[in-house]
C-alpha positions as CSV (number, residue, x, y, z in Angstrom):
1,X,-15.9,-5.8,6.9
2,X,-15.1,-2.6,4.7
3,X,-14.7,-3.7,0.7
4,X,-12.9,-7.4,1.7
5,X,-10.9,-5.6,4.9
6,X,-11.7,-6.3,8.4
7,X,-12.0,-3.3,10.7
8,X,-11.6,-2.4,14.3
9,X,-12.3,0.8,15.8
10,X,-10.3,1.9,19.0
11,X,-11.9,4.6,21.5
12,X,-10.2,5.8,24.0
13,X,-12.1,7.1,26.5
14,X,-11.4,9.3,30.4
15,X,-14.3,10.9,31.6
16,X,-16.5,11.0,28.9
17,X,-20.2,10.3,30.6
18,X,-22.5,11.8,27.9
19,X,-20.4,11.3,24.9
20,X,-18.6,7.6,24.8
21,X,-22.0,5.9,24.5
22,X,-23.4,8.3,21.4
23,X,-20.2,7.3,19.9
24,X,-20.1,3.6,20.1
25,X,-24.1,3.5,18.8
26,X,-22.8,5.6,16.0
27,X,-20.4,3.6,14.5
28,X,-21.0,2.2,11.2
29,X,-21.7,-1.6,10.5
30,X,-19.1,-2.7,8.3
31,X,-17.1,-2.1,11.8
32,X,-16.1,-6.1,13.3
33,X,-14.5,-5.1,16.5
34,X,-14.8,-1.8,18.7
35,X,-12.4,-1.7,21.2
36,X,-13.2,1.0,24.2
37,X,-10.7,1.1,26.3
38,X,-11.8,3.4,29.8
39,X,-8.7,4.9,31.3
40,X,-9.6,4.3,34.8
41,X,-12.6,7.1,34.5
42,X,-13.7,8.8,37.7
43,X,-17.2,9.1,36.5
44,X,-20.2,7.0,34.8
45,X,-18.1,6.2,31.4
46,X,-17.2,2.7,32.1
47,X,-21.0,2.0,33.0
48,X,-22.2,3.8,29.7
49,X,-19.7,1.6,27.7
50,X,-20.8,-1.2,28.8
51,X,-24.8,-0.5,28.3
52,X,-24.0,0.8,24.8
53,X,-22.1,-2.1,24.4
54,X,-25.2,-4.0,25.1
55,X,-27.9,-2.2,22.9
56,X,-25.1,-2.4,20.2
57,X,-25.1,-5.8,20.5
58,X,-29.0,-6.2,20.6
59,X,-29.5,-4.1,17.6
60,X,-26.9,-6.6,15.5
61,X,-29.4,-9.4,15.0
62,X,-26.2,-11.4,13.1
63,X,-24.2,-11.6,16.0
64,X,-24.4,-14.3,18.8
65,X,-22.2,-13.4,21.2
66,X,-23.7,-12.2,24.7
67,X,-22.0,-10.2,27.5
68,X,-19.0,-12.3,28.5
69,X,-16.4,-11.7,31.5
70,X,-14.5,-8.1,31.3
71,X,-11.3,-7.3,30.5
72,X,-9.1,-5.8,33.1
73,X,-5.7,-4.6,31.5
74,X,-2.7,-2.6,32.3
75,X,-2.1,-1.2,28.8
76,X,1.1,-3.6,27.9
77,X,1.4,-6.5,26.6
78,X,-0.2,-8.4,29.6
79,X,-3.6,-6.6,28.5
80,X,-4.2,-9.4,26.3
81,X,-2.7,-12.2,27.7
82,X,-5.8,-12.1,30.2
83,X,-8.2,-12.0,27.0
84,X,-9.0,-15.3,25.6
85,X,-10.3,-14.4,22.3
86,X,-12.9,-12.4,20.6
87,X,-15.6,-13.8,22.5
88,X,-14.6,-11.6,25.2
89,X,-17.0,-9.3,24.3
90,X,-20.5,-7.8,24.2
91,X,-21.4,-8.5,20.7
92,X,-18.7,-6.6,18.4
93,X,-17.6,-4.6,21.4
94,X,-14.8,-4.9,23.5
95,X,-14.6,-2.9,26.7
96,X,-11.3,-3.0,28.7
97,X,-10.9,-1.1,31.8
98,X,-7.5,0.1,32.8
99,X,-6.3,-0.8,36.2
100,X,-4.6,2.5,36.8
101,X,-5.1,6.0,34.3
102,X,-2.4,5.4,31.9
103,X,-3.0,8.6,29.4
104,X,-4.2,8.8,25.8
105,X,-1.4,7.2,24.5
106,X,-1.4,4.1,27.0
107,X,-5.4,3.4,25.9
108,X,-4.4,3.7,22.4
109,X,-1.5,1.3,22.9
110,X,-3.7,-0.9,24.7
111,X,-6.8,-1.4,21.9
112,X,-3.5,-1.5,19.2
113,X,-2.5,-4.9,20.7
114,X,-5.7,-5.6,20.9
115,X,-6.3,-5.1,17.4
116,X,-3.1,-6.8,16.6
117,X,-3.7,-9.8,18.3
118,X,-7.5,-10.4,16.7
119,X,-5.6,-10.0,13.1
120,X,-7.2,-6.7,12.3
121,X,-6.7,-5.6,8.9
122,X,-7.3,-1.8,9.6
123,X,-7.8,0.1,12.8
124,X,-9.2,3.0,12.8
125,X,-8.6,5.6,15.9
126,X,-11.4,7.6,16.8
127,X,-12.2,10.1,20.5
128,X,-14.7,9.4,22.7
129,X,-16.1,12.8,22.7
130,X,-18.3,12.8,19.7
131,X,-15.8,15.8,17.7
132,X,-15.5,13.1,14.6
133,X,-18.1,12.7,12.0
134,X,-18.2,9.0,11.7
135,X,-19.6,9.2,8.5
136,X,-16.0,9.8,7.0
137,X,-14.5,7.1,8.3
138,X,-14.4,5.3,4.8
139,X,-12.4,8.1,3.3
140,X,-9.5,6.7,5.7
141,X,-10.2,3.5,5.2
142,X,-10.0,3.6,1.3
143,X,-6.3,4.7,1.3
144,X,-5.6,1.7,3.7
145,X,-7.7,-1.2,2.0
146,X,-6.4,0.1,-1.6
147,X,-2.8,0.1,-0.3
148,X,-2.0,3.4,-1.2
149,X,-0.8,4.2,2.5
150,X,-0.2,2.5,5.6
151,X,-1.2,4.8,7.8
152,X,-3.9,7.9,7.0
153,X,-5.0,10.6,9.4
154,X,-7.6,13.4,9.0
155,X,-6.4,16.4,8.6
156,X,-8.5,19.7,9.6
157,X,-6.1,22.2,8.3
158,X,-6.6,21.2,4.5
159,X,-9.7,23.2,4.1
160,X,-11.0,27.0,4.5
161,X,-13.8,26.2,5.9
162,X,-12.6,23.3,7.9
163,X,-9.9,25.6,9.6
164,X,-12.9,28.4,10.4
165,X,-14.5,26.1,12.2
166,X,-11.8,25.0,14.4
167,X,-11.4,27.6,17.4
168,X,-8.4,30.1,17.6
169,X,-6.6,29.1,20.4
170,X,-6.6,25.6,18.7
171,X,-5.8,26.5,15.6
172,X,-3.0,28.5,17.2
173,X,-1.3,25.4,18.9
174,X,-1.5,23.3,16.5
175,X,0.0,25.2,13.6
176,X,2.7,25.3,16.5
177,X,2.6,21.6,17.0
178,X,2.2,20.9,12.8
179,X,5.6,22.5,12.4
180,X,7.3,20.7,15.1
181,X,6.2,17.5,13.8
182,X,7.1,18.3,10.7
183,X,11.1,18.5,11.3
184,X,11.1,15.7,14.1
185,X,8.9,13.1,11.9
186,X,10.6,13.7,8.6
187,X,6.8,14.2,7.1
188,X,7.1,17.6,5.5
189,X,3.7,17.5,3.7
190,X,1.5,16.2,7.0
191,X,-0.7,18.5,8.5
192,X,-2.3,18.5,11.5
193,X,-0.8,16.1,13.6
194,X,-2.6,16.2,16.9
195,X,-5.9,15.0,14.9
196,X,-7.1,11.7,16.5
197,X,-8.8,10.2,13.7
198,X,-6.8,7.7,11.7
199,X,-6.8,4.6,10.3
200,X,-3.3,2.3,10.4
201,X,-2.9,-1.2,8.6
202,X,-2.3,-4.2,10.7
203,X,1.5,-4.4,8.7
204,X,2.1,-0.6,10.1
205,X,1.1,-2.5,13.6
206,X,3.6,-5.2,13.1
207,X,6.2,-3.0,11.9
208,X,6.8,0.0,15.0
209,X,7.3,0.0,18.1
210,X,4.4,-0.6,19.8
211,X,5.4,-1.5,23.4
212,X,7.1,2.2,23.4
213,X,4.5,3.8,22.2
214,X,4.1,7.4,23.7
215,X,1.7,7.2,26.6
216,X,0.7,10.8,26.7
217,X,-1.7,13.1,24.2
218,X,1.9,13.3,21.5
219,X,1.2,9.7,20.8
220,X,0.6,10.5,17.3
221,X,3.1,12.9,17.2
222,X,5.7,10.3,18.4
223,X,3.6,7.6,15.8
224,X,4.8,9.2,12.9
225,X,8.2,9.7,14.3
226,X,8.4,5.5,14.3
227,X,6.4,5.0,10.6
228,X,9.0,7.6,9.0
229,X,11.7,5.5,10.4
230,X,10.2,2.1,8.7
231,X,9.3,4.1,5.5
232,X,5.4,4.0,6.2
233,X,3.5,5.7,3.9
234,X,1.1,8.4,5.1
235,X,-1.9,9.8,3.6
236,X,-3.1,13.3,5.1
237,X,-7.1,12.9,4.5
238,X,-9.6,16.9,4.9
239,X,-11.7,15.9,7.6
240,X,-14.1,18.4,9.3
241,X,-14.0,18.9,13.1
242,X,-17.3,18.9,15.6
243,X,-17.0,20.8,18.4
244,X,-20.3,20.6,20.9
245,X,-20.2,20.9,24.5
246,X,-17.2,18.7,25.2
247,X,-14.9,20.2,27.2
248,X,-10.9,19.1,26.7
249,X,-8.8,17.0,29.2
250,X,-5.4,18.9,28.5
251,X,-3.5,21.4,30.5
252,X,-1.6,23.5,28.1
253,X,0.8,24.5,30.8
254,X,2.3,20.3,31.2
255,X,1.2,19.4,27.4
256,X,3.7,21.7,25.5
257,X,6.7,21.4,27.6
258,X,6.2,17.7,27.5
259,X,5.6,17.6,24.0
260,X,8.0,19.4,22.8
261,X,10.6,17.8,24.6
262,X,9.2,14.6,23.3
263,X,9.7,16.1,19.4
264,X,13.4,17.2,20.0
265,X,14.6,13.9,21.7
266,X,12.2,11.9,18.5
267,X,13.9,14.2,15.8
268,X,17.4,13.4,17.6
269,X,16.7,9.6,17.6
270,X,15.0,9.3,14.0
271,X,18.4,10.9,12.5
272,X,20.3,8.5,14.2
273,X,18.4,5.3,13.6
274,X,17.3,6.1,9.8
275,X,20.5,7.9,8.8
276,X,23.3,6.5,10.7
277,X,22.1,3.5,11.9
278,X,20.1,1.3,9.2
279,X,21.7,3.5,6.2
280,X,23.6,6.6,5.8
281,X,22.9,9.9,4.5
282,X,24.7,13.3,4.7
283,X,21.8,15.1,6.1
284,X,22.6,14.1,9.3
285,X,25.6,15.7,9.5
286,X,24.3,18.9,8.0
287,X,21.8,18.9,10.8
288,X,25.1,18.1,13.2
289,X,27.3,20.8,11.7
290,X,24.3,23.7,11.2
291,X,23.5,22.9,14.6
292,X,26.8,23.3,16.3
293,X,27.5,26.4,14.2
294,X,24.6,28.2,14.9
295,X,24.9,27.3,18.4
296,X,28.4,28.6,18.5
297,X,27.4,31.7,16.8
298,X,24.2,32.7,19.6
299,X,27.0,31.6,22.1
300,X,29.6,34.2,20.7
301,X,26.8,36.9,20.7
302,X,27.0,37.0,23.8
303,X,30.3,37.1,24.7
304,X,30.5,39.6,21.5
305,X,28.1,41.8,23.7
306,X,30.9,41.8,26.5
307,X,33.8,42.8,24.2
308,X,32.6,45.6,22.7
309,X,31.5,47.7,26.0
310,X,35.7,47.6,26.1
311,X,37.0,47.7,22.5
312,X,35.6,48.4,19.5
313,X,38.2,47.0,16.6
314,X,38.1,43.5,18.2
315,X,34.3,43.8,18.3
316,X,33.6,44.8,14.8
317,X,36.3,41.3,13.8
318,X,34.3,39.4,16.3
319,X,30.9,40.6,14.7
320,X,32.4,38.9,11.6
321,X,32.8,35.7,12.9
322,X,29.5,35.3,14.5
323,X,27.8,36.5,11.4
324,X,29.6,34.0,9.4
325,X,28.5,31.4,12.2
326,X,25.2,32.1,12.6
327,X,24.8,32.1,8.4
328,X,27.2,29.0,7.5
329,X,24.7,27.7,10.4
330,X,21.5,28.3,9.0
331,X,22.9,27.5,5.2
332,X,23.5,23.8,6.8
333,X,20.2,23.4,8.3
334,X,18.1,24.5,5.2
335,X,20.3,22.2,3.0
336,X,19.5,19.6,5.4
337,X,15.8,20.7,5.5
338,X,15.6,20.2,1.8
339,X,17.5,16.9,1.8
340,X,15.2,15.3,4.6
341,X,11.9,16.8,2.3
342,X,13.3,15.0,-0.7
343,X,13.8,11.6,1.5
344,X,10.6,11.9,2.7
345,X,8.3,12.9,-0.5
346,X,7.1,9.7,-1.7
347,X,5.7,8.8,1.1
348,X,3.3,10.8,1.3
349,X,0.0,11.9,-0.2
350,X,-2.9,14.8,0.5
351,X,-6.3,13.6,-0.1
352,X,-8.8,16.4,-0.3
């Protein structure tokens, strides 16, 4: 336990021979549950979960338990319904193999019931590649068990010397990514977003989505798309970065269409449902009207381009119109910018 708190640690984990097992001996020992959770792995992972599960266990001379039968799940809800309790374990760890690869966002989804249905009180979100300094874990934690936030996430980009130490092309997409999350989520202040360590309480659990959870590496993107919704409060936490010889899983070419796409149909649906839906707020149609006007105004540049190859007076009074589009436009998305940022302010918090 962590100051009165239980905690559970979830590790998602595809092909990470050489790293998982470093990680799982690493944790700290106010951690009560870890759940690994191998994403149908193609190469030794699943075996070095389970013998780091087993020194783990050994080197905890207060816990009883043994190794016990292991958990086979499909990432949904019927990944626990095949787990009788807790004692499904190897001492505090809790290895569950997927039956097919199911993404980043399926294993997270899968040790998040898991963690919901042992009564977690914080669970904490960390990669299986060793890039997380473990030691920090408390500083998201303490925002969680103090109740200042119901979700906190670390947050790279807070620091000079954090950033430097991230490399370019990363840095790159995810100042990229960190503004696209930023309209679609509604949190303005939140850095970062792609960062893998966090911590969520177990009434943030109860409160989203879960069994829609984004099964794909913008899972946390698409997470703070469904905590803005429910008014979750999110603390952004400087964390450093550790980048060794691990070499990332994600094709660039697949991961920003699909993200992307993600964000605009999130920022579509989280208007809806927070401002139409459960209250209402004029923003929505700022974003509705700026939209439609600006879109009217790039489609008249075009046909503005057309007209004026064959008269110029009716070009020059077109080039008025689509000026005044393309402004009115933009006037309607700022103000609706600075309406969503206002909405949105006390939610959140920067902890450096």
């Amino acid at each position: 336990m962590y100051r009165e708190a239980t905690v559970g640690v979830v590790i998602p984990a595809y092909n990470e021979s050489g790293f998982v097992g470093d990680v799982i001996r690493g944790l700290p020992d106010y951690v009560d549950r870890i759940y690994v959770i191998d994403d149908r792995s193609t190469d030794d992972t699943w075996d070095e979960i389970r013998e780091a599960a087993r020194k783990d266990a050994s080197a905890d001379s207060t816990d009883d338990a043994v190794s016990a039968p292991q958990i086979v799940a499909d990432g949904g809800a019927s990944a626990l319904t095949t787990r009788a309790s807790v004692r499904d374990s190897i001492g505090r760890v809790v290895p569950i193999r997927h039956r097919e690869n199911l993404g980043a966002g399926g294993a997270i989804k899968t040790g998040y019931l898991a963690a919901l249905a042992d009564g977690v009180d914080a669970t904490v979100t960390v990669d299986a590649d060793g890039q997380m300094d473990l030691t920090e874990m408390s500083r998201l934690l303490d925002p969680i068990v103090e109740d200042e936030a119901d979700y906190a996430k670390g947050n790279r980009l807070l620091s000079r010397t954090y950033r430097a130490s991230m490399p370019r092309f990363r840095f790159l997409g995810n100042a990229t990514l960190t503004g696209l999350t930023k309209i679609a989520s509604g949190y303005w202040k939140t850095m970062d977003p792609q960062n893998g360590y966090t911590a969520i309480s177990r009434n943030a659990l109860e409160t989203i989505d879960l069994e829609n959870l984004y099964e794909y590496y913008g899972y946390c993107n698409d997470l703070l798309v469904k905590l803005n919704v429910h008014g979750m409060r999110v603390a952004d936490v400087a964390m450093p970065a550790v980048y060794g010889e691990e070499e990332s899983s994600i094709r660039y070419s697949s991961y920003v269409p699909k993200v992307s796409t993600m964000l605009l149909r999130n920022f579509l649906w989280r208007l809806r449902r927070k401002y139409l839906v459960l209250d209402f707020h004029p923003l929505a149609l700022f974003y509705l009207f700026g939209a439609g006007m600006a879109g009217a105004g790039l489609l008249a540049t075009g046909a503005g381009l057309i007209a004026s190859v064959s008269s110029l007076v009716p070009a020059l009074a077109q080039g008025s119109t689509i000026l005044f589009l393309l402004v009115a436009g933009l006037a309607f998305l700022l103000f609706a910018m600075v309406f969503d940022m206002g909405e949105s302010e006390h939610l959140e918090t920067q902890i450096r």
